[in-house]
MARFIBA-464160 format. One record per atom (N, C-alpha, C): residue in one letter; x, z, y. Coordinates in steps of 0.2 Angstrom, whole numbers, plus 5000, padded with zeros to 4 digits. Atoms other than C-alpha are relative to their C-alpha. Last residue first. Layout:
aXZY
...
END
This chain:
x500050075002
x513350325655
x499649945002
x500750065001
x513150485661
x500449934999
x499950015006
x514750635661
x499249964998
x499450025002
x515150605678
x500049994994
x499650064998
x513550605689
x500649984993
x500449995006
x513150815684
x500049924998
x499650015005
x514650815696
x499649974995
x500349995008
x513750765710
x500250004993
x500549954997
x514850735726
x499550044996
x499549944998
x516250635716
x499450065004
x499849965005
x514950555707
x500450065001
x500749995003
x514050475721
x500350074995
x499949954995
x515750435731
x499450044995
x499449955002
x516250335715
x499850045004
x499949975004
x514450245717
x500550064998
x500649955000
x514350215734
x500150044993
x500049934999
x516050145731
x499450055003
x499549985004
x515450005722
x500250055003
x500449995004
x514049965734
x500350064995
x500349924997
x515049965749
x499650014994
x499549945000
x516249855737
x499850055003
x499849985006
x514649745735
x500650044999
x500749975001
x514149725754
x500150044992
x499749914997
x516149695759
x499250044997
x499149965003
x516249545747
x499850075002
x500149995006
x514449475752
x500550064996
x500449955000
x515049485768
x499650034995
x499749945000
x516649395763
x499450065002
x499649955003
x515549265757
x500550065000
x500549995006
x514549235770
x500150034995
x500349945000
x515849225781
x499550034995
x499549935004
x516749095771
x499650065005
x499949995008
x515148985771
x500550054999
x500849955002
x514649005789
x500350004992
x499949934998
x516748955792
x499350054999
x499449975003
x516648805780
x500150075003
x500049975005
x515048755789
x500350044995
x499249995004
x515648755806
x499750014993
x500150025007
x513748695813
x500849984997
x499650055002
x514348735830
x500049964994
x499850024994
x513148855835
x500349924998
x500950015004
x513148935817
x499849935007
x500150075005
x515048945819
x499249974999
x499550064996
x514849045837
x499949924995
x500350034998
x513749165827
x500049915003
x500550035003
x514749175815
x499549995005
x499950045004
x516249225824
x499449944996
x499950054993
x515249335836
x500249944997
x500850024998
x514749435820
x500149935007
x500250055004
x516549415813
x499449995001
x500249975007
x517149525826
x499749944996
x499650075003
x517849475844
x499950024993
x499349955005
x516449605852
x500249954997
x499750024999
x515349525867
x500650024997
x499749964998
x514249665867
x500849955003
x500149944994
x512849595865
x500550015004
x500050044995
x513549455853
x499550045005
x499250064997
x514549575843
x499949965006
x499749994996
x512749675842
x500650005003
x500549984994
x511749565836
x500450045004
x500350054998
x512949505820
x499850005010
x499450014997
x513449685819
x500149925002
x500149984993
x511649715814
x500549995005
x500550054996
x511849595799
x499850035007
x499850084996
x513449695794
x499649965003
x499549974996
x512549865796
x500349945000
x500350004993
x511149785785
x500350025006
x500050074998
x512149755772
x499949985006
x499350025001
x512849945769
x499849915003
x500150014993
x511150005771
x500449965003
x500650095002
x511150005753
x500049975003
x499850035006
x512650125751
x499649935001
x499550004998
x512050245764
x500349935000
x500350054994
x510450245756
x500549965004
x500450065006
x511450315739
x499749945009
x499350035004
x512650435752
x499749944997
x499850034994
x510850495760
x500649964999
x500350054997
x510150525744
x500249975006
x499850065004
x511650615737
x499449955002
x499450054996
x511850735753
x499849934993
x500650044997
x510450855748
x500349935001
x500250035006
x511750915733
x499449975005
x499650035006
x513050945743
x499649994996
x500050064996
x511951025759
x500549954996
x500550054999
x511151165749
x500349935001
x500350025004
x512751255743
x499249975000
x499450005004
x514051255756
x499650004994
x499550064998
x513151195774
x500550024991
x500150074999
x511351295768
x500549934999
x500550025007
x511951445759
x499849935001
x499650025011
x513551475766
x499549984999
x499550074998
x512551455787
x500350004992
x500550064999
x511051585781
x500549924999
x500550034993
x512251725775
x499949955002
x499850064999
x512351765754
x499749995009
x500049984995
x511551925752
x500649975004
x499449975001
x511251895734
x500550045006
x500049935001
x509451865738
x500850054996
x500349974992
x509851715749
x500050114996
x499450004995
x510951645733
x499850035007
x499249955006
x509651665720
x500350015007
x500149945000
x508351595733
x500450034998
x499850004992
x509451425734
x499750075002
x499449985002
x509651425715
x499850035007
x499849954998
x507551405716
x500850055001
x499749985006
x507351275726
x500150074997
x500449945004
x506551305742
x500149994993
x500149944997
x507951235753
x499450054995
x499649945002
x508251105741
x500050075002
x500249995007
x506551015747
x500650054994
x500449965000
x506951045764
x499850014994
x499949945000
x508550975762
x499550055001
x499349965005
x508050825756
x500050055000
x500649985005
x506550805769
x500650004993
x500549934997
x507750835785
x499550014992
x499549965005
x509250705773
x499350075002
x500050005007
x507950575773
x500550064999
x500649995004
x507450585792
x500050004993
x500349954998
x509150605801
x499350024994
x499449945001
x509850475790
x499850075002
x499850015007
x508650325794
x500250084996
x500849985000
x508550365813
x500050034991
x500149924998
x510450375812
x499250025000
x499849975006
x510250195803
x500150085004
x500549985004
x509350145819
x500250014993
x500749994999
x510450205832
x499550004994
x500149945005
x512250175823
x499250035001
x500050035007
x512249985831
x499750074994
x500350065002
x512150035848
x499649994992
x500849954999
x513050195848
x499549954997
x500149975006
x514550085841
x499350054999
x500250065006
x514149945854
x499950054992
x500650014999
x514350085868
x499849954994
x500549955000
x515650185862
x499549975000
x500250005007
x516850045856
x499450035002
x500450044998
x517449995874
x499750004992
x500350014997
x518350165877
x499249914998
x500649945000
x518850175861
x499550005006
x500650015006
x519650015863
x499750045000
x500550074998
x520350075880
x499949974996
x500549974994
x521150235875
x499549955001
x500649995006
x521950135859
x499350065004
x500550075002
x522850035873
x499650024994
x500450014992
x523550195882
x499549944996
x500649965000
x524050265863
x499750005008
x500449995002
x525150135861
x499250035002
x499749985005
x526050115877
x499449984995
x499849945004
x525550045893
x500350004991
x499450015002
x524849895903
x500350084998
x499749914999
x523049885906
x500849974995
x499549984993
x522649695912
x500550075001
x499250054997
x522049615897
x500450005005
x499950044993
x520549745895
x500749995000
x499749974994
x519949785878
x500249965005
x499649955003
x518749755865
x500350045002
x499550035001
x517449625876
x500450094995
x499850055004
x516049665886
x500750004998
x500550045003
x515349785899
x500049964996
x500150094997
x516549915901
x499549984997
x499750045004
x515950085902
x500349924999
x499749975003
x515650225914
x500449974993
x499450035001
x514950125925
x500450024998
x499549945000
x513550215931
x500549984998
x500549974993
x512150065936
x500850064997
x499950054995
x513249905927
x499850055005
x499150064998
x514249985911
x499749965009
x499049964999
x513250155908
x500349945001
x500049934996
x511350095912
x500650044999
x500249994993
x511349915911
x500250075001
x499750054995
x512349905895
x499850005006
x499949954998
x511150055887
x500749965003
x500149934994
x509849945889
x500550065002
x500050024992
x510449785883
x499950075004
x499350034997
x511249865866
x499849995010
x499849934999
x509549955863
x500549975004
x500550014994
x508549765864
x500550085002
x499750044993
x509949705853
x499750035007
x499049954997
x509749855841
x500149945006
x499750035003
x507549835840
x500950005004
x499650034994
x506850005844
x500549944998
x500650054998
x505650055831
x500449975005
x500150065006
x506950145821
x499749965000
x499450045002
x507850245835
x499649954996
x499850074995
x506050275844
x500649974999
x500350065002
x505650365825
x500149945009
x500050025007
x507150465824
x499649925001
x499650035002
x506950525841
x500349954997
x499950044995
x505350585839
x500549955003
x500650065004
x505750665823
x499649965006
x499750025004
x507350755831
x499549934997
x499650044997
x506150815844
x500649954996
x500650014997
x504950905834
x500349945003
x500650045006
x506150975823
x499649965002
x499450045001
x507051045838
x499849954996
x500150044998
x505351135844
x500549935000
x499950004991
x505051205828
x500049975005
x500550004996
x504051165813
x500250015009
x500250075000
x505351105800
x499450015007
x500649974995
x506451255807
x499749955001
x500049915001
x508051265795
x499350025002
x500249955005
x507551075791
x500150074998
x500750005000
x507851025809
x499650024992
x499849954995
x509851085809
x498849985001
x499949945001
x509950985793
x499850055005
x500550005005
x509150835798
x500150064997
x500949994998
x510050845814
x499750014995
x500049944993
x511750865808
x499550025001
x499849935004
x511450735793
x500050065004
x500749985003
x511050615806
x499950044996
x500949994996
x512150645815
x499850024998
x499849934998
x513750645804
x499550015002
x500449965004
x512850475796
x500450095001
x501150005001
x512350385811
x500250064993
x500349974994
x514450415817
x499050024996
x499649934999
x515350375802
x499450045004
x500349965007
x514050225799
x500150085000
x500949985000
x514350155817
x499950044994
x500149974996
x516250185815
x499350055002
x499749965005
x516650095798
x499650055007
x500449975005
x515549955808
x500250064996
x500849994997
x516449935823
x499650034995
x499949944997
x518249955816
x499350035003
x500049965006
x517849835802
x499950075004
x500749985003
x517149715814
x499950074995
x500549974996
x518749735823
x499150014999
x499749914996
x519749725811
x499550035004
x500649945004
x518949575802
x500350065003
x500849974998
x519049445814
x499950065000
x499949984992
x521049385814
x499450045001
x499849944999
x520349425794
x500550005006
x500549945000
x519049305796
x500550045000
x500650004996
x519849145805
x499750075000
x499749984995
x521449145794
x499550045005
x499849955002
x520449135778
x500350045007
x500349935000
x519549015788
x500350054997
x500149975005
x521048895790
x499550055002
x499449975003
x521248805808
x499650034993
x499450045001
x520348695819
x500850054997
x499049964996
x519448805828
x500649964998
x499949964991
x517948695827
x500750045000
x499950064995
x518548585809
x499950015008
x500750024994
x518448745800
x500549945006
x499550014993
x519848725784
x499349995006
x500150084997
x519248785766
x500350005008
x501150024998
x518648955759
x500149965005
x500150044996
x520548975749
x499349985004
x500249984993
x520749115741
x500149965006
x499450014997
x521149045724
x500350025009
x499649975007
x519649095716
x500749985004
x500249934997
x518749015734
x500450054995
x499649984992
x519448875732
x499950065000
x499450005005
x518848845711
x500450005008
x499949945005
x517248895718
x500750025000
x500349944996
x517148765733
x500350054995
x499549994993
x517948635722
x500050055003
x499449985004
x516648665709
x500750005003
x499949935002
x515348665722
x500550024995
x500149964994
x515848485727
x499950074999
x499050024998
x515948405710
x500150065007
x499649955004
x514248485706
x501050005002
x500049924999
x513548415722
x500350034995
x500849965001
x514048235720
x500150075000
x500149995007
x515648185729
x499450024997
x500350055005
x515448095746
x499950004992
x501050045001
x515548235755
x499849964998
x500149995005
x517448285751
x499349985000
x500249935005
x517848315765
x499750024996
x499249955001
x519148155770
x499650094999
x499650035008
x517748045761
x500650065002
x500249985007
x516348115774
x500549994995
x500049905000
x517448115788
x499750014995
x499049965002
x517847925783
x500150055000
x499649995008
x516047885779
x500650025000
x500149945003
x515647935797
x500250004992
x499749925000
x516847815802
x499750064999
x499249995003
x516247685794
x500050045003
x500249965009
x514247725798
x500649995000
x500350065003
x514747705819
x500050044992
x499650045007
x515147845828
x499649974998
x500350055005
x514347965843
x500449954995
x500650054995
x514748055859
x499749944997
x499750094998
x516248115850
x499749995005
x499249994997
x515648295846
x500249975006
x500349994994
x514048215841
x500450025003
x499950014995
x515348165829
x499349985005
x499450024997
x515848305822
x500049935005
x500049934995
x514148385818
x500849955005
x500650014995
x513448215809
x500450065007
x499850084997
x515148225800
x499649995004
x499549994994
x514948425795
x500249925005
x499749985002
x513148385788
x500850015006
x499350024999
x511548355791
x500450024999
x499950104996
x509848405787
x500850025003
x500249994992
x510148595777
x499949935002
x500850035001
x509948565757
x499949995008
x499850055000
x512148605757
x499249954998
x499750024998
x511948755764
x500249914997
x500449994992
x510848825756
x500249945004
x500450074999
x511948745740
x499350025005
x499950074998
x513348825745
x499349955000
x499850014991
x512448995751
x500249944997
x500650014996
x511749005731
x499949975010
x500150075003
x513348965720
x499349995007
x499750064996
x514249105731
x499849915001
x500250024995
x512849205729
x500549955004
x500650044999
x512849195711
x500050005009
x500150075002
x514749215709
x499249985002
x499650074996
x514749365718
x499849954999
x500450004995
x513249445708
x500349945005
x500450055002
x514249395692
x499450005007
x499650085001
x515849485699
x499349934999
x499750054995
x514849625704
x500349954998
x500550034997
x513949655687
x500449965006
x500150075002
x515549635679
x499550005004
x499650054997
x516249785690
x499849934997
END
């Protein structure tokens, strides 16, 4: 927990001052806005945001806001970021919790089901697979499988969370987010499913010839117990640890595939703000993905332990 705290704080100190070596600032952005300004009125947008203070003054403001969970006011939307990212964060939360669930059922599925038979034809195909999820970049997968189920079969919408026109109950309007999850969550869980399939297939083939796992065959233990009840809990803690790492990268894909998909998520959000040079809104993004990367971190850990006991009595 220290460490996170001190990592926080470093990247909070590090995006401010990114962001504050960039050429211009929120007053240049505001009034090209206009159609332009004289130097008094950009000193006046400079002085009502603080930009004329020196850089420490400024980052210690920043800091001592963001401790107090304030990450400032976006001049585009014209409202509090705090407000901004968690109208956001649902729907990013719902797409990424989604994508992982999904890459890492799979893939774990497949890597198990190709390490009973590294040679067969399954295994073959699984590692084919594998490798044209991990070389295929996520926007370029997104457009493809947008043309081919939302504009030539039509089995999905094309953009957006749901449609504005269906009228019903609860679980009519949780029908049509699912519906428009599918394709961005596929999207997105591609190349970590690559990832996952092929770490847990050489994991679990390395357990597989241990020797408890003979004990256990020669006890007369049947195929399916030996694999899914005492192989596949102790192949699993590489995959959980990757899992954990990939954790950033899942947000930075979601990025890419928000603005594919046209999902109302903090990836779209940021894009939008970057577009805009909303600084106050790239900075609180920033930070809360830092937040969500170091919490996915943190409970890697706890799940880590919880899965490997041998984990619990280490310091």
């Amino acid at each position: 927990m220290l460490y996170a705290l001190i990592l926080l704080i470093a990247v909070l100190v590090l995006n401010f001052s990114l962001m504050h070596m960039a050429p211009g600032d929120v007053a240049d952005t505001i009034s090209q806005s206009m159609g332009g300004a004289d130097k008094e009125l950009l000193d006046q947008i400079r002085a009502d945001y603080g930009l004329d203070q020196p850089f420490l003054v400024q980052l210690g403001r920043y800091i001592g806001g963001v401790l107090s969970f304030d990450l400032g006011y976006s001049f585009f939307y014209n409202q509090p970021v705090t407000s901004l990212i968690l109208e956001r964060l649902p729907a990013t939360l719902l797409l990424v919790v989604t994508a992982q669930l999904l890459a890492l059922f799979v893939g774990v599925l497949l890597g198990v089901i190709s390490a009973r038979k590294p040679n067969g034809i399954v295994s073959h195909i699984v590692s084919f697979l594998a490798l044209f999820g991990y070389s295929a970049p996520v926007f370029w997968t997104g457009i493809l499988l947008l043309i081919a189920f939302s504009l030539k079969i039509q089995w999905f919408p094309v953009a957006g969370m749901r449609d504005v026109t269906i009228t019903g109950g609860f679980w009519v309007h949780s029908l049509d987010v699912a519906r428009h999850l599918v394709l961005p969550a596929i999207t997105l869980s591609s190349i970590f499913l690559a990832l996952y399939s092929r770490l847990s297939r050489a994991t679990m083939m390395e357990v597989l010839g241990s020797d408890y796992i003979r004990t256990a065959k020669a006890k007369g233990l049947s195929e399916n117990k030996v694999v899914y009840k005492h192989a596949l809990k102790n192949a699993l803690s590489p995959v959980v640890t990757l899992a954990g790492l990939q954790f950033s990268a899942v947000i930075s894909g979601a990025v890419l595939v928000e603005t594919v998909f046209s999902w109302p998520g903090l990836g779209t959000l940021a894009f939008q703000s970057i577009i805009a040079r909303d600084t106050p809104t790239i900075l609180g993004i920033l930070f809360f993905s830092a937040l969500v990367v170091i919490a996915g971190n943190l409970l890697t850990d706890l799940i880590l332990r919880w899965i490997d006991p041998r984990l619990r009595g280490r310091q």
